[in-house]
N, C-alpha and C positions, 0 to 999 in steps of 0.2 A: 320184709324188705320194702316191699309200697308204703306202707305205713311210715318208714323212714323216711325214701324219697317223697313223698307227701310232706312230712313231717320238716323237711328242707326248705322246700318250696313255700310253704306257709310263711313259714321263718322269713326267710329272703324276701320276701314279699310283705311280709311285716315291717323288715326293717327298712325296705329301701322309703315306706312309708312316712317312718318315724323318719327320716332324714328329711323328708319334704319334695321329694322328689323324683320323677318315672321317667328314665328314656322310651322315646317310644317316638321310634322311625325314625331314627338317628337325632332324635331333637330333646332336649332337655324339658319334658313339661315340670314345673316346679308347683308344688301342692300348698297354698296356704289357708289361714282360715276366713280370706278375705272372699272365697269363692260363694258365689248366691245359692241359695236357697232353696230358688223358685227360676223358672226359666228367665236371661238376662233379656229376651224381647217382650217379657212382660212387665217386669221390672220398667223399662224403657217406654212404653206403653204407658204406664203409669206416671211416669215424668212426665209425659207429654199433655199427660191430662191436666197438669201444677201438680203431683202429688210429692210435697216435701218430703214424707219419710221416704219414700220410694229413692227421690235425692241422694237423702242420704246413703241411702242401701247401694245405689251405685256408686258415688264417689269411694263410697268402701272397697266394691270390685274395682275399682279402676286403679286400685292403691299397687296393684300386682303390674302396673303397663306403667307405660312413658306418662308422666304427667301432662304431656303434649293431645294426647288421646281423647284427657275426659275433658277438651275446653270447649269444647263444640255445645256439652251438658250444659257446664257451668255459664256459659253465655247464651243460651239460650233459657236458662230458669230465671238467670238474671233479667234479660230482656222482658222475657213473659212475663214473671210470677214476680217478680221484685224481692230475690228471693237474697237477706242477707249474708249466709252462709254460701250462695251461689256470686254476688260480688265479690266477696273478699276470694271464693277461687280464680276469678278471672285474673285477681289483681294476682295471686301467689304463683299461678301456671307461668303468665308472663313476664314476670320477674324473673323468676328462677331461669326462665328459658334464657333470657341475655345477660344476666347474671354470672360472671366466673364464678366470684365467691360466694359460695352459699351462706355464711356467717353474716353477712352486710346485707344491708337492703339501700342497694347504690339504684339509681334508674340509668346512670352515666353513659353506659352502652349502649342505652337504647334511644332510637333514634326519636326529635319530636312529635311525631304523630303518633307513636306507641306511647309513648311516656303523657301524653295528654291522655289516652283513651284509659289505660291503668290507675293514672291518677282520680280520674273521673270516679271508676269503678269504686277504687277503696273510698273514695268519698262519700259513695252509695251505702257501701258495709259500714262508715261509721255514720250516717244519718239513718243509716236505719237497725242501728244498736248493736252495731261487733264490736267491743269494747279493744277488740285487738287491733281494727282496722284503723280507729279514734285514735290507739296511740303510737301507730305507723304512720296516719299523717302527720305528725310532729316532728318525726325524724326524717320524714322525707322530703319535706318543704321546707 
């Protein structure tokens, strides 16, 4: 009979895995495999030092939270490190943020001094080779 009730438990605890996600204390933690590897203050730590892959490896955690979260990252690798991939997030967070539609890349909502600093940024991303950013300034000027 343990062996059973074991045998349950396992189970249940398998599957609630395979769903992606664990209540725990009334709160929906959700499990993806964007979760780090290594502790996320060292990770962090490591950005701070310029370390681009490190960058990356966050932006990957941050994909599970509000895109609102990781722009504090993204504008600061940009400011520091001139970091391409960290331009073109500054220009995507703030877009999207005043953004209705997410299909468009309108700047219309947003008020001039946001829409100069974004513009600036993606200009960053394509003089210094995001070939994505190169041809979002076209369609947005």
């Amino acid at each position: 009979m343990r062996k059973l009730i074991l045998l349950v438990i396992v189970l249940v605890s398998v599957g609630a895995g395979a769903l992606g996600y664990y209540l725990i204390n009334q709160r929906t933690i959700y499990i993806t495999g964007n979760q780090p590897k290594r502790p996320i203050n060292e990770i962090k730590m490591d950005v701070y030092k310029g370390n681009v892959e490190a960058y990356g490896e966050l932006r990957t955690i941050y994909l599970d939270y509000p895109q609102e979260d990781f722009l504090f990252w993204a504008l600061y690798t940009a400011n520091r490190y001139h970091d391409k991939d960290a331009y073109s997030d500054v220009y995507r967070i703030m877009e999207a943020a005043y953004n209705s539609d997410p299909d468009s890349f309108s700047l219309k909502d947003m008020d001039s001094v946001s829409r100069k600093m974004v513009l600036r940024y993606l200009d960053l991303a394509a003089k210094n080779g995001d070939a994505t950013a190169d041809s979002l300034m076209k369609i947005v000027h």
